[in-house]
N, C-alpha and C positions, 0 to 999 in steps of 0.2 A: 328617180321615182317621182310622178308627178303628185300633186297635192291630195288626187282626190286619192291616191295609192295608198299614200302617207295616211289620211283620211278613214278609210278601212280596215288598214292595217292596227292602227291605234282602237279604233272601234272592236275588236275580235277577241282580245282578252276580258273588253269590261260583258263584254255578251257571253263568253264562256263561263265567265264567273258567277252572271246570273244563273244561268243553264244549270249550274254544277249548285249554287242555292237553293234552286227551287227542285234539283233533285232530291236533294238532304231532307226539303220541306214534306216532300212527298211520299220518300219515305218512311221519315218520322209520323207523322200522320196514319201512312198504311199500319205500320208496325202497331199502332198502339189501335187502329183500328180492329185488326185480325182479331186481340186479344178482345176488344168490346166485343166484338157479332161474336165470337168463342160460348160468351157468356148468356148476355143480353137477347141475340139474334141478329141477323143484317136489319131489322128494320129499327134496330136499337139504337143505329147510328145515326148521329145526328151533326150536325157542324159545332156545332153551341159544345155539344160533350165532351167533343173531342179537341175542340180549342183551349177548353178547361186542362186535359193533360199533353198536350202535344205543344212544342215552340210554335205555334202558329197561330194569328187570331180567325176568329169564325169569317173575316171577307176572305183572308186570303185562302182559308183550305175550299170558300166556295169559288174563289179563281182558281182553284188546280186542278178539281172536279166537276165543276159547273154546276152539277145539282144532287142530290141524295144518291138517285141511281146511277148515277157517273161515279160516288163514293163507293158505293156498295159491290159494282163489276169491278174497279180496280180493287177491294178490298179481298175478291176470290181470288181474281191473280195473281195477288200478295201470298195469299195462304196456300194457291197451289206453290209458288215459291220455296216457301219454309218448311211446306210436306216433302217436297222434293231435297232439300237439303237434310232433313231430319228421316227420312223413313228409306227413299229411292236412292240415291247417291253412296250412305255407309253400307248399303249391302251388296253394292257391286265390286265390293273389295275382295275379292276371294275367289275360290272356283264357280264356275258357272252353272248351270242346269239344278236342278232339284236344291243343293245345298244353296243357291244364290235363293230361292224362291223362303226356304227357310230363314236365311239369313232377314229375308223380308219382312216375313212374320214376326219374327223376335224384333226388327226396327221397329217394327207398328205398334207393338205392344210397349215399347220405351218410350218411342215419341207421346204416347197414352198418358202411360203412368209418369212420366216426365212433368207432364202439362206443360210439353212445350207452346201447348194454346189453353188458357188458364181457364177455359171450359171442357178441356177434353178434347178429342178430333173436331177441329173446326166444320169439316164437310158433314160426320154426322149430326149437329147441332144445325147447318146451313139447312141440309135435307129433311129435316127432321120439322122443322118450320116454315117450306114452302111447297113439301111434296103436293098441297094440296091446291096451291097455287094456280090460275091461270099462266100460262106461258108467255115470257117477256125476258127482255135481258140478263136480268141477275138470275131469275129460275135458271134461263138457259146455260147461265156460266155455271152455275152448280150442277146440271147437269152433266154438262160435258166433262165436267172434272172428274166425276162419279163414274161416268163410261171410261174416262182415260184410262181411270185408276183397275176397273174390272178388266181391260184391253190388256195392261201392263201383268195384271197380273196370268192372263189365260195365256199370255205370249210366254210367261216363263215356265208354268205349267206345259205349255206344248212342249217348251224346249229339250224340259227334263222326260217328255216321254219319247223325243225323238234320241235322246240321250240312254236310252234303257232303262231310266232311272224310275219311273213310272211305267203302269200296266200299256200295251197299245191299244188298251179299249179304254183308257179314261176318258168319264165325261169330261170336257175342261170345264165346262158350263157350270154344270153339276157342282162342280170341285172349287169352283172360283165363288160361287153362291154359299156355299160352303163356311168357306176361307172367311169371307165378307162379314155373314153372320158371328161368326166366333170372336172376328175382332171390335163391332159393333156392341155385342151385348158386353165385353168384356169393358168396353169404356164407360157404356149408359150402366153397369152394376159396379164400377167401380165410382163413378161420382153421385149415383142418385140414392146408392143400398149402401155403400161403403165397406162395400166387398173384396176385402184384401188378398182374397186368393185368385180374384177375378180373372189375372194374367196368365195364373198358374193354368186356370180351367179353359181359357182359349187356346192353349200353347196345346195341352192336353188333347184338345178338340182337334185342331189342325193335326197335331200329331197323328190322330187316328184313324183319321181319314186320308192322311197321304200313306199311313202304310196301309191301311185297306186298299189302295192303289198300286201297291207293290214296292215302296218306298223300302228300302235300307235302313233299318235303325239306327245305324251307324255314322248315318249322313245328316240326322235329326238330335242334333244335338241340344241341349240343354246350355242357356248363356252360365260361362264359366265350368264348362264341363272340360276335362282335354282331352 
């Protein structure tokens, strides 16, 4: 092996290690970001705040991001993230069509009342603060998350109509605007009214409009019901 081999070779662990540092940095940082903009708003974030709680000081989180709005796009992709591992992922554990679309529902309403993001659904606190916004990056990230998330859910709604499980005249549309609403006021009346049935009254809501759809009572089950 010639020197400069040897050279490279030797240089590739201390570069992986950085690599594998400034991930740790980066996500520490997002993690504790998600929960600020939760609260606060995305424009809440700042370097200075989040160097106060994150291992990092305010030059380095502004070398990871480059500048506020470089914070605040990776801070949506963080939280589509943690939606995904909290709301989309435990409800694919089960049968599919209609009772997966449920299963849905009921994660959305834990993820909520969880405070898995210590202001309530991160996206509706995101949308809620730049609906009125000019169009630019970060609107744009919370857009598409927003559309992801209506996409995901009219895809499962289709599924369970193609499954019989739903009318073949459902609006998905309709149903998915619906759905959205129920789970929405159920988080802004649970942290701004302190409305403890809030969960119960979305669950209710949903319920009732997928069996006005033709839904199976039976496949709408209540968490901890057998």
């Amino acid at each position: 092996m010639s020197q400069e081999q040897v050279a490279v070779t030797a240089a590739e662990p201390a570069t992986d290690g950085r690599r594998a540092r400034g991930d740790r940095s980066r996500r520490a940082v997002l993690d504790r970001a998600v929960q600020v903009a939760s609260v606060q708003g995305l424009d809440g974030l700042t370097f200075g705040s989040l160097a106060q709680a994150a291992p990092v000081n305010k030059s380095g989180i502004a070398g990871l991001f480059g500048s506020k709005e470089g914070l605040q796009v990776a801070a949506v992709a963080r939280a589509r993230e943690v939606f995904r591992q909290a709301v989309v992922l435990p409800a694919r554990d089960g049968d599919p069509g209609l009772p997966m679309l449920w299963r849905t529902v009921l994660a959305w309403c834990a993820y909520s009342a969880d405070r898995v993001f210590e202001g309530g659904c991160f996206f509706r606190t995101a949308g809620a603060e730049l609906d009125a916004r000019a169009p630019g990056p970060v609107r744009d990230a919370v857009v598409t998350a927003l559309r992801d998330w209506d996409a995901y859910l009219a895809r499962l709604v289709r599924d369970a109509v193609a499954r019989g499980e739903l009318g073949d005249g459902t609006d998905v549309d309709q149903l998915v605007f619906v759905i959205d609403g129920a789970l929405d006021r159920a988080d802004l009346a649970s942290l701004l009214l302190d409305d403890a049935a809030a969960y119960d009254r979305a669950r209710a809501a949903v319920r009732a409009v997928l069996l006005a759809a033709g839904a199976s009572q039976g496949l709408l089950r209540e968490p901890g019901a057998s």
